[in-house]
N, C-alpha and C positions, 0 to 999 in steps of 0.2 A: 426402440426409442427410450421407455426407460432407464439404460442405462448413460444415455448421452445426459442425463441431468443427474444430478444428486443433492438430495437432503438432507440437514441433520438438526437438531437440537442441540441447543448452547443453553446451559445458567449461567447469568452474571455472577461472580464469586463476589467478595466482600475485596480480596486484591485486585480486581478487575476495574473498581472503579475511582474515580478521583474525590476529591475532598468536596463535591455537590454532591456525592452518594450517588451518581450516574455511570453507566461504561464510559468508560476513558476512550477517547481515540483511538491510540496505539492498540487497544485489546480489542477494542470492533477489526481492526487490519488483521489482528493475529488471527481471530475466526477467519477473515476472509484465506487465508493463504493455509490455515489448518486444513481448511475444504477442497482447497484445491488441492493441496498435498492428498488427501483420501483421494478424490475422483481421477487423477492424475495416473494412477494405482490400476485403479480398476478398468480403466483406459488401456494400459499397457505402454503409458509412458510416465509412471513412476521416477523416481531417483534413482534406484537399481537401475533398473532397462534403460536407462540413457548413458549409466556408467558402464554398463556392459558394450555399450557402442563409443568408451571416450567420452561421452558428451555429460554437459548439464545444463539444469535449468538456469536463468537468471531472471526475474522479476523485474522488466525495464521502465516501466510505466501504471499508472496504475490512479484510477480518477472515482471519487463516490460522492454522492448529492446523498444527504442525509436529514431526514425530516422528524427523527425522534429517537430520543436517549434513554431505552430502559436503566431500571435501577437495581441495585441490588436483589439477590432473588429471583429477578422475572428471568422467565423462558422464553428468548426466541427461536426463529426457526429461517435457517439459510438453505438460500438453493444456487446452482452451481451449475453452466455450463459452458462446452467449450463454443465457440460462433468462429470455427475456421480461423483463417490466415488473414494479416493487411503488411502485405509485401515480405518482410525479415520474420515479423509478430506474429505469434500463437496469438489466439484475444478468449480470453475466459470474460466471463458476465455473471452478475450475484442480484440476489434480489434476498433483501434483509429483511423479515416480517414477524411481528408478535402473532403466536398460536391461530388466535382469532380472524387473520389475515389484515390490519391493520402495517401501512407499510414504515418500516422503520428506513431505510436507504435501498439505493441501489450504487453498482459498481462496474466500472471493467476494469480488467485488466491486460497489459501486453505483456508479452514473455518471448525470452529470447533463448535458442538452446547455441552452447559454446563448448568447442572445442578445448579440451580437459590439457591438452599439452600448448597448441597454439595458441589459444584461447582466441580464435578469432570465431567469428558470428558462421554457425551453421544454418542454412537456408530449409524450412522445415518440410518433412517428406509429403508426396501427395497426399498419405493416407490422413496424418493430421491436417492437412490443409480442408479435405473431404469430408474428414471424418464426422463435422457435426452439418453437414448441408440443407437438412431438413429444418434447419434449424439458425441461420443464415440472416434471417430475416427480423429473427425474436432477439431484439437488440435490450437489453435492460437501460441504455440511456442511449439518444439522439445521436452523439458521437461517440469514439475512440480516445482514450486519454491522448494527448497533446502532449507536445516537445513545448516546454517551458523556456522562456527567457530569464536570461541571467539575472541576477541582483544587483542592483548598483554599488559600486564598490564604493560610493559614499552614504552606505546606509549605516545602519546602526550595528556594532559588532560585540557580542559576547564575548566574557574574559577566555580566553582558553583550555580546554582542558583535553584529555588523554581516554583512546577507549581503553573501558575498562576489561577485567576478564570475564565480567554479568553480561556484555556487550557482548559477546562472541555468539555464534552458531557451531554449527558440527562440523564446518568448511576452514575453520577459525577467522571467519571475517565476520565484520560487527552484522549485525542481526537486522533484517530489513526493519524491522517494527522499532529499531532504537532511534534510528533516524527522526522515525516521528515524535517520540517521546522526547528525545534533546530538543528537538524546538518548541515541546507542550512548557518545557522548562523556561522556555524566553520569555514569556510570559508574565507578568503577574499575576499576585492572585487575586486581586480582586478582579481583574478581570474574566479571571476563569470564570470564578462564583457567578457571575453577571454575565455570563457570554455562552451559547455553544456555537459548535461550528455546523455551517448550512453545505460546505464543499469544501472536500481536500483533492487535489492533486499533486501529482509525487513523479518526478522523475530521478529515477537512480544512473547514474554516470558510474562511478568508480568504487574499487573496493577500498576497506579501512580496513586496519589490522592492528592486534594490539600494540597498545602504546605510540598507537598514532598518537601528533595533536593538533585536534581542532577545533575551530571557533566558527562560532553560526552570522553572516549579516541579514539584517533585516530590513526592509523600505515597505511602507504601505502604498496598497495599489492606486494607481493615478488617475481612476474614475474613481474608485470605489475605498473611502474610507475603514469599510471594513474589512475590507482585504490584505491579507499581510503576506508578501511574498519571501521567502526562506533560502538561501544558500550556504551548503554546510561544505566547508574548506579544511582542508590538511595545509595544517603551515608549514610545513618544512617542504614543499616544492609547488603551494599554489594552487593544487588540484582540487576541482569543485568534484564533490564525493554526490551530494544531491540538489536536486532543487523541489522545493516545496511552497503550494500556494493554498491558502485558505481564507476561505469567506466565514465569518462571523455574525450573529445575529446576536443583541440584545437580550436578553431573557423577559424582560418588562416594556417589549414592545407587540 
């Protein structure tokens, strides 16, 4: 049982956080997918062991409810585990907690493994589908990330610009965590200063590669004022790369 979960300690670094002196968004995700990349490993379905069969991972989906923003300095503590299959999807779960046990978020995640030459969707083996069963039950939130709906293509669109070479990963395609950092950029700042976010949800569609270009629209949600829904486009043929939606809370509420 032990090793179906895994643990680890994070300190906030001083580049970890944004201009409120708190973790940034983007660097809470990067923990989440640091973790999974370790437990991934010790699973025996690492990034090795799935290139030795052709295959890799992709990051399809991916939802966290988050209730507190360490600062600079503090240590939390993440845990990590797999919860089987929902149909195509691997589904990893995080539970994000200061030392003390105090909960700072929680998370799922879906993941897709792809065929290295076809790159079409491989269906996952019994043994990951199994592998965490005992375990089945222990959901870190109520649902599964969710298939997001589009943007309105009359929302609000950011000027354009180009991934860069900071943007890339070891695959050469732009890095799952930039996605979310170009939309912490749509933003202003006062609003940051005055705002964190209560949920993100993310769905990834397509790859960027350098010297794409693209540009983000934005439309706030239609019950809920604080919610800003996110579509990040490649202009030269149209392609929605992701979609991202976040709920927002006031700081002085």
């Amino acid at each position: 049982m032990d090793l179906l979960k895994l643990e680890k300690e994070y300190t906030v670094h001083v580049y970890e956080t944004g201009p409120d002196g708190r973790l940034n968004l983007y660097s809470l995700f990067d923990y989440l997918q640091d973790i999974a990349s370790d437990h991934a490993v010790k699973l025996g379905y690492g990034r090795d062991d799935l290139i030795e069969q052709n295959n890799f991972w992709v990051l399809s989906r991916i939802y966290a409810e988050i209730s507190g923003w360490p600062s600079w300095g503090e240590k939390i503590e993440i845990k990590t585990w797999p919860r089987g299959t929902d149909k195509l999807f691997a589904v990893r779960d995080y539970e994000v907690r200061y030392p003390g046990g105090r909960s700072i978020a929680l998370a799922t995640s879906s993941w897709l493994i792809i065929d290295r030459d076809t790159r079409r969707i491989k269906r996952p083996d019994d043994t990951l589908a199994m592998y965490n069963y005992d375990l089945l039950s222990e959901m870190a939130l109520p649902r599964n990330a969710a298939k997001l709906e589009h943007t309105a293509s009359n929302g609000r669109y950011t000027p354009q610009f180009s991934v860069r070479i900071s943007d890339l990963d070891l695959n050469l395609h732009t890095n799952n965590s930039r996605y979310l950092q170009w939309v912490t950029d749509c933003y202003d700042l006062d609003f940051i200063l005055n705002n964190v976010p209560l949920s993100v949800e993310i769905n990834y569609l397509a790859e960027s590669r350098f010297n794409d270009t693209v540009a983000i629209i934005t439309t706030e949600g239609k019950e809920n004022s604080n919610e800003f829904n996110h579509s990040i486009m490649r202009t030269s043929d149209n392609t929605e790369l992701c979609r991202l939606r976040i709920n927002w809370k006031n700081n002085h509420t």
